[in-house]
C-alpha positions in Angstrom: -13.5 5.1 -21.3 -14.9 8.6 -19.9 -14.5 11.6 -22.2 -12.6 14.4 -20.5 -12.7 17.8 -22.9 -9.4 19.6 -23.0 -9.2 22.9 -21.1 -5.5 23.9 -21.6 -3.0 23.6 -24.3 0.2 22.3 -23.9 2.1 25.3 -23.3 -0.4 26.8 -21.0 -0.2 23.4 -19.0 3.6 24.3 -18.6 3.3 27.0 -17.2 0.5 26.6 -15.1 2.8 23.7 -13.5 6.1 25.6 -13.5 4.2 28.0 -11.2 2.5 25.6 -9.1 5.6 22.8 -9.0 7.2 23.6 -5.2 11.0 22.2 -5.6 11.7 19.6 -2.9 14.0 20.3 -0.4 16.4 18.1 1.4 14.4 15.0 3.0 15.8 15.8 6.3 15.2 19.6 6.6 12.6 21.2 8.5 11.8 23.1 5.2 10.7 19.3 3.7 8.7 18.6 6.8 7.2 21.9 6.5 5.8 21.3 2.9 3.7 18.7 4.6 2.1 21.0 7.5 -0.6 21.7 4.8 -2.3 17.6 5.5 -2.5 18.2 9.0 -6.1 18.3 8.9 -6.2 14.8 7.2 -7.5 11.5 8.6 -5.7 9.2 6.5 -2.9 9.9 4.0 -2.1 7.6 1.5 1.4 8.0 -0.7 2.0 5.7 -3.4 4.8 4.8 -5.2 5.2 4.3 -9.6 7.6 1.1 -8.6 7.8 -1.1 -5.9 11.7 -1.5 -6.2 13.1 2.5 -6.4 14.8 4.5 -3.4 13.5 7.7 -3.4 10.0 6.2 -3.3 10.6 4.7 -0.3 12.9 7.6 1.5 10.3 10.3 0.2 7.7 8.4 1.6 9.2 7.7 5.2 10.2 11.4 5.4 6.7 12.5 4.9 5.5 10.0 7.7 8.4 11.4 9.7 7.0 14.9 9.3 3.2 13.8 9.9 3.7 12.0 13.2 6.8 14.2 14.9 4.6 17.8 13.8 1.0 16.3 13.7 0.6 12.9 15.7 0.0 10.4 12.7 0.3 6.9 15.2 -0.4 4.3 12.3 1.7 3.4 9.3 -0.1 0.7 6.9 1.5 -1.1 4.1 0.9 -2.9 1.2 2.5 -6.6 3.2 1.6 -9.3 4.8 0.1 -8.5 8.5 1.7 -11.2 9.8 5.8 -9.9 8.3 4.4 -6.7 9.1 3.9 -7.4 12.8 7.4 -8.4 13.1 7.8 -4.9 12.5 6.0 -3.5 14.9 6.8 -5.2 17.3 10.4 -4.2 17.2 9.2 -0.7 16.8 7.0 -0.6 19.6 9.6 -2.3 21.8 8.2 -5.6 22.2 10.8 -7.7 20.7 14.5 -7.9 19.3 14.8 -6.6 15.5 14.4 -10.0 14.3 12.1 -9.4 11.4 15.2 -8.6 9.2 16.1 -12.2 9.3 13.6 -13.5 9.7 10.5 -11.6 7.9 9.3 -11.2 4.3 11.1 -14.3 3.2 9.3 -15.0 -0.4 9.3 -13.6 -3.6 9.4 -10.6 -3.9 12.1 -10.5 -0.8 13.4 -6.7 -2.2 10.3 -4.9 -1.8 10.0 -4.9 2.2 13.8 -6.3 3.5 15.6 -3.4 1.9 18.0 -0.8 3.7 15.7 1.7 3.4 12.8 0.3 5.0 15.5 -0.7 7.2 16.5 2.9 8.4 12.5 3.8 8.7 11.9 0.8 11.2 15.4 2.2 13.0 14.4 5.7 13.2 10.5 4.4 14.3 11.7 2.3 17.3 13.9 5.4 18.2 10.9 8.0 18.1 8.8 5.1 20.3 11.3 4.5 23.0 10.8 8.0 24.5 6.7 7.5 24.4 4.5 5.8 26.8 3.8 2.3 25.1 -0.4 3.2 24.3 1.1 6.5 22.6 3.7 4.4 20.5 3.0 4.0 16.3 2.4 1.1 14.7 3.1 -0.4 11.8 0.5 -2.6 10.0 0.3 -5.4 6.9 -2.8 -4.6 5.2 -2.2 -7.5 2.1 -3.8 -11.1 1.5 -1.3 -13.5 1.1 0.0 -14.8 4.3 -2.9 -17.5 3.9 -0.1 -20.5 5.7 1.7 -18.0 8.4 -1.7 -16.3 9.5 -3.4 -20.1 9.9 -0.4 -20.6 11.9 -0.5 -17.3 14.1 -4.2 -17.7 14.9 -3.6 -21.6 15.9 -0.5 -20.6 18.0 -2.7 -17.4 19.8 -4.8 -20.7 20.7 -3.0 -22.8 22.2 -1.5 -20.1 24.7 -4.7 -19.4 25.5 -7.6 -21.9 24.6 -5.8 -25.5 24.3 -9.4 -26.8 23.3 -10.6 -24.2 20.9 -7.1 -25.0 19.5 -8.6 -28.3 18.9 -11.5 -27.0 17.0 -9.5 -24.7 14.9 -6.5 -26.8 13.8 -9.6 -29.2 12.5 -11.4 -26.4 10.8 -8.0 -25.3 9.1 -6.9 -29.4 8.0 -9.5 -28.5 4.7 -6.9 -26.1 3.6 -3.3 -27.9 4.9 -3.1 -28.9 1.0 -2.8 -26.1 -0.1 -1.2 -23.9 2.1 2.1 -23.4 0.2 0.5 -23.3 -3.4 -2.9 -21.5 -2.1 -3.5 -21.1 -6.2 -3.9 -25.0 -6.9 -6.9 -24.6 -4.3 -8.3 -21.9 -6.6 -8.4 -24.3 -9.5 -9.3 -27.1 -8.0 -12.0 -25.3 -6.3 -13.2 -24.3 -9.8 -12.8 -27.5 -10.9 -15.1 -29.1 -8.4 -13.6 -29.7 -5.4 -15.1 -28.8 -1.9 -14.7 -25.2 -0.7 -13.3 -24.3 3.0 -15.3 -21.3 2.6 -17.6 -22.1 5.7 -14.2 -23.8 7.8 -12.7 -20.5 7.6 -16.0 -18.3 8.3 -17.0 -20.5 11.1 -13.7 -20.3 12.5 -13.5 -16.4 12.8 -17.1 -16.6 13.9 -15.7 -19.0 17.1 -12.9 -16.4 17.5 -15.3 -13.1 17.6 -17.5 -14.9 19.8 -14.7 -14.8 22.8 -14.4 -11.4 22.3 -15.1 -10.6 26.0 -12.9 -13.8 27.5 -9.5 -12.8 25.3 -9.7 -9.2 25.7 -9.3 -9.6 29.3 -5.9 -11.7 28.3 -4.8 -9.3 26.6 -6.2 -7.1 23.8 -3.5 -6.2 22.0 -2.8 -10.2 21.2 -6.6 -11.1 20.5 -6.6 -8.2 17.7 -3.6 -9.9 16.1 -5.0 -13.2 16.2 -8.6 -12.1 14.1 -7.0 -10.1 11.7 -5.1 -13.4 10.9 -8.3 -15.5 10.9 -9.8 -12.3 8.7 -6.6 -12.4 6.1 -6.9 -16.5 6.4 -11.2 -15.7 5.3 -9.9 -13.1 2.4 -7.1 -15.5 0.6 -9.5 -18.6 1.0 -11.9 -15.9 -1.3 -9.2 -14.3 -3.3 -7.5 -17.7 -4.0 -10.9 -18.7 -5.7 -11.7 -15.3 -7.2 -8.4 -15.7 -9.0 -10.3 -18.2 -11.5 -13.3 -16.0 -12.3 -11.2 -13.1 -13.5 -9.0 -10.4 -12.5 -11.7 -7.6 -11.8 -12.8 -9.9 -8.8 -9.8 -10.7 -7.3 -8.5 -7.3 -7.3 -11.4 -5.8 -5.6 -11.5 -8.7 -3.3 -7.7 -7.6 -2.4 -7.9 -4.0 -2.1 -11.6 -4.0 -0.2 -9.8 -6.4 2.5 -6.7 -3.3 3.0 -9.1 -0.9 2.9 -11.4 -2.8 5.7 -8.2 -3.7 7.2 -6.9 0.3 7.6 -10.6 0.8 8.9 -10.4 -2.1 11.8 -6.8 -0.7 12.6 -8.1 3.4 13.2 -11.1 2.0 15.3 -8.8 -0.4 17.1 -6.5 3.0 18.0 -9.5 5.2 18.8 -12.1 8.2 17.2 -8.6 10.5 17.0 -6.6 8.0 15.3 -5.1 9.0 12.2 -2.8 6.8 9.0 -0.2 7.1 6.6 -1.0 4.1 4.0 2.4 3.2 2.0 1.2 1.3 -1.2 1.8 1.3 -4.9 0.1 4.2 -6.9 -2.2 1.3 -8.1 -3.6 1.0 -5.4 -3.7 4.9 -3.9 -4.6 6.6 -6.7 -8.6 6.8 -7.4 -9.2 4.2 -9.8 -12.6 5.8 -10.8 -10.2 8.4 -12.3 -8.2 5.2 -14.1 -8.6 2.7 -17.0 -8.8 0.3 -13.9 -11.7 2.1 -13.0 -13.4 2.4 -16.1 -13.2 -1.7 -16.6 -14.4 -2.4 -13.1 -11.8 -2.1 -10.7 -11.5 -0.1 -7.5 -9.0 0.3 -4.9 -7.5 1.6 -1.6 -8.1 5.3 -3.1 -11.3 5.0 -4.6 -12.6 3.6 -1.2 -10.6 6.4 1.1 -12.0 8.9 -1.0 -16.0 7.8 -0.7 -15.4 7.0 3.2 -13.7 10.6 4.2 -13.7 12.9 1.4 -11.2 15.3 1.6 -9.8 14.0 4.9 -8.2 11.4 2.6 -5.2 12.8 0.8 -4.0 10.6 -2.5 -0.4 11.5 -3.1 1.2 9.7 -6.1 4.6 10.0 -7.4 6.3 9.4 -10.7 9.7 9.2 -12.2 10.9 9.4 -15.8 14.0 6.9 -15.7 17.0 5.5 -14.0 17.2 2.0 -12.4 15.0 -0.4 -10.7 15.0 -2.9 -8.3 12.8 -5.5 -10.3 12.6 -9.5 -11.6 12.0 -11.0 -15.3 9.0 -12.6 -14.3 7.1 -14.1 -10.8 9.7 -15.7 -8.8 12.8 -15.1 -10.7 15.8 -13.5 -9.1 15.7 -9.3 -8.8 17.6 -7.6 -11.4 18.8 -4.2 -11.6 16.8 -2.9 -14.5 17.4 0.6 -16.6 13.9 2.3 -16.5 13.3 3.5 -19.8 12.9 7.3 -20.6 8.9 8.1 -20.6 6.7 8.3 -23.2 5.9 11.3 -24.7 2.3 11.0 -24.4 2.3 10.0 -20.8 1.7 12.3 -17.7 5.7 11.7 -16.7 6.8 13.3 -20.1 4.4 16.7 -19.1 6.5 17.1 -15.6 9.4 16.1 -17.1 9.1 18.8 -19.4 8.2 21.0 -16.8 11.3 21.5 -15.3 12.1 20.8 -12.0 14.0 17.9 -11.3 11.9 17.1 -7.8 8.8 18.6 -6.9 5.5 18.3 -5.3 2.8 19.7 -7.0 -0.5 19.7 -4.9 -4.3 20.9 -5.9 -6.3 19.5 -3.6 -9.4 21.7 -2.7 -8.6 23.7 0.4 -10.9 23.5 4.0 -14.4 24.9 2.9 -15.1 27.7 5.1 -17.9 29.8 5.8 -17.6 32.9 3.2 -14.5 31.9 2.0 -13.8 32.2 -1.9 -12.5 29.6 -4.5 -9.3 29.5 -5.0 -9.1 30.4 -8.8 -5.6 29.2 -9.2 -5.7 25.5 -7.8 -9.2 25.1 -9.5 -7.2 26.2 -13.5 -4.6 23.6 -11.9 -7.2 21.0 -11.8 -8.0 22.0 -15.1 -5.0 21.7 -16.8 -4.3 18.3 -15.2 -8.2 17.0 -16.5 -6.9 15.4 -19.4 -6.5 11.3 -20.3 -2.9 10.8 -20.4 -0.8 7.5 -19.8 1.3 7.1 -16.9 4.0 4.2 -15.9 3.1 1.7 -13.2 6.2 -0.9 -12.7 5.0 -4.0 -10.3 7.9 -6.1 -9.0 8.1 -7.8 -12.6 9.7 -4.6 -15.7 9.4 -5.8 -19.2 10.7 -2.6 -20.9 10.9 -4.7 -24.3 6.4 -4.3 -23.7 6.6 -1.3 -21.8 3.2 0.1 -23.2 1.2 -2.7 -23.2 2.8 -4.2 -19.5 3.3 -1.0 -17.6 0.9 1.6 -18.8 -2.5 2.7 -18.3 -4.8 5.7 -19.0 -5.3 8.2 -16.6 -7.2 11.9 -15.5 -4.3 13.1 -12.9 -6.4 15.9 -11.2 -8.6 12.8 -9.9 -6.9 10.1 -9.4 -4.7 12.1 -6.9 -4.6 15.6 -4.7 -0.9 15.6 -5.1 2.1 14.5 -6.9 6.0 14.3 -6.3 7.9 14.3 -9.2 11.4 12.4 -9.2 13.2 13.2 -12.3 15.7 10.4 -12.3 16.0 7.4 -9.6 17.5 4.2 -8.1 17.1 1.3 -7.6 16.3 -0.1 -3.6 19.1 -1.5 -1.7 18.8 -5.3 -0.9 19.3 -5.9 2.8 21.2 -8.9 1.9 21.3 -10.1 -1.7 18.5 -12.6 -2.8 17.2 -14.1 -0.3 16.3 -17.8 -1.8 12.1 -17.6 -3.3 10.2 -20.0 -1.2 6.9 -20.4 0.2 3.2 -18.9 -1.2 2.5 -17.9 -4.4 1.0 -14.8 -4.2 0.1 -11.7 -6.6 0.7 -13.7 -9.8 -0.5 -12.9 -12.5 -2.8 -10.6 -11.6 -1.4 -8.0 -8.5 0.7 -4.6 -8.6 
């Protein structure tokens, strides 16, 4: 664990925050959207979330991607999902289909975290915003996750035989060594381990045949031929991930979070050199884990690898809450529950801006713009300072155990590094089911390991 010396007591902390905390306005005023002028500059933003199954994480996080592509032109939104329930999405939002994806998208556990009313009234807002725009200037919204290993084999065969009968052929053979295990992709993992053959080089060779017609399916139709490798890429990432499961959790979480970060790379080239991103995803994953005990046992993520690939043109914003209710289950594949989030601890990084004050704020000391005879802004830099401790802080998955709350759902942290900013939510809600529990079918995904 790194050693971090103290540079502030408690009460000076305080106060340093009770100056520095900006209270949040109303989601919908110009005055919120204003707040967020100051990431204009940014590539990439990336605003987590402390739960995957609380409402003001998910409505403070579409307002901000309101603000950033109506005042600023932010054209991608990326999301910890499955691409292929993910492109459902988009292509209601870009106008390309029905809104079918509420019926018919993110069918398996966990069914809350993406069919909920909230994402619901982002998506309706979205295809609103796109309607009026030519359709090249229209935003998307991406799956960056790994676990669609059965619906992207089916996307990529089904691109084929619309377009290539024969190389449909070729593929559906490559793709038979995993038809065992496309429902439990985690059986393969073991079995693999336990000495069965790998479809390692099936599912290379078959984006290999794919990237090779580059030239031939772009000229039917770019936008399709994208979608179709980035399913044969998720289908190469779970055959890895399903086998890196067995080796340990270190490897299969950097396996994950290196295929959403190359994922969110292929989507801005895809746009173009002026494309810029709003990444949804849990602070887990946003966060710099080389500011994190994640970090410090081997782990990095989404943030970490932002942060080394466009410095300060990648903003980390996290977010934390100190209690209320959340939209969560038991355990992997048991029904959602509405679950009372426990009041934080008082050695945790939610206790400090709970004691601060102000019931919802963002609090923000990200270095400003270097500029030619420009000097440091003494202020932010004490700020960083007084967040430069080791504190815990809460991280609830889509599984709350509050009876093991420390050991399940907290970790150490240095705040000033593992984020730029941070909204603070004194008390919140759970998410709002679309409709009920949707019956738990299909993959197994994140379990045990996954946020």
């Amino acid at each position: 664990m790194k050693e971090h010396v103290h540079r502030a007591s408690d009460a000076e902390r305080l106060a340093l925050l009770r100056r520095h905390a900006e209270p949040l306005p109303p989601a919908d005023s110009d005055e919120f959207a204003a707040l967020f002028d100051r990431y204009a500059d940014a590539r990439v933003v990336l605003i987590g979330e402390a739960s995957h199954g609380t409402s003001e994480f998910y409505r403070m996080r579409a307002a901000i991607t309101r603000a950033l592509i109506v005042r600023h032109g932010f054209a991608i939104v990326a999301v910890e999902a499955d691409w292929p329930d993910a492109a459902q999405i988009d292509r209601q939002v870009r106008g390309q289909q029905p809104p079918s994806w509420q019926t018919q998208a993110f069918q398996r556990f966990p069914t809350w975290m993406w069919r909920n009313q909230e994402v619901a009234e982002f998506c309706t807002w979205l295809t609103g915003h796109n309607a009026a725009l030519p359709a090249e200037q229209r935003v998307e919204f991406r799956g960056l996750d790994v676990y669609s290993l059965s619906a992207s084999i089916g996307a990529v065969l089904a691109y084929l035989e619309r377009t290539a009968p024969d190389e449909a052929q070729a593929a559906r053979r490559r793709y038979d060594c995993l038809k065992p295990w496309e429902n439990a992709p985690t059986l393969y993992g073991r079995n693999v381990l336990h000495g069965q053959h790998s479809c390692e080089d099936a599912v290379v060779e078959q984006l290999r045949a794919l990237l090779e017609q580059r030239l031939a399916h772009l000229g039917e139709g770019g936008e399709a031929f994208f979608d179709a490798t980035q399913n044969a890429r998720v289908v190469q990432a779970a055959e890895q991930y399903y086998r890196a499961m067995y080796h340990g959790s270190v490897a299969s979480w950097n396996l994950r979070d290196q295929h959403m970060f190359d994922t969110l790379e292929r989507l801005l080239e895809h746009r173009g050199p002026a494309a810029r991103a709003v990444v949804w995803a849990h602070n887990s994953h946003i966060g710099n884990a080389s500011a994190t005990a994640m970090g410090w046992a081997g782990e990095f993520n989404i943030g970490e690898l932002s942060r080394d690939a466009w410095g300060r043109e990648a903003v980390l914003i996290g977010m934390g809450t100190d209690r209320g209710t959340v939209a969560a289950a038991d355990n992997w594949d048991e029904p959602m529950r509405i679950k009372q989030v426990r009041p934080s601890r008082s050695d945790s990084w939610e206790q400090v801006f709970l004691q601060v004050g102000v019931p919802a704020s963002l609090t923000d000391w990200r270095e400003d713009a270097p500029r030619e005879g420009a000097r440091r802004d003494d202020a932010r830099d004490e700020l960083r300072d007084a967040l430069a401790d080791t504190l815990l802080q809460r991280a609830i998955g889509v599984i709350y155990r509050p009876q093991s709350e420390r050991q399940s759902h907290y970790f150490e942290a240095v705040l000033a590094e593992q984020f730029d900013a941070w909204l603070w939510l004194e008390e919140t809600r759970a998410v709002t089911p679309l409709d009920g529990e949707a019956p738990c079918s299909g993959e197994e995904d994140t379990y045990p390991f996954g946020e």
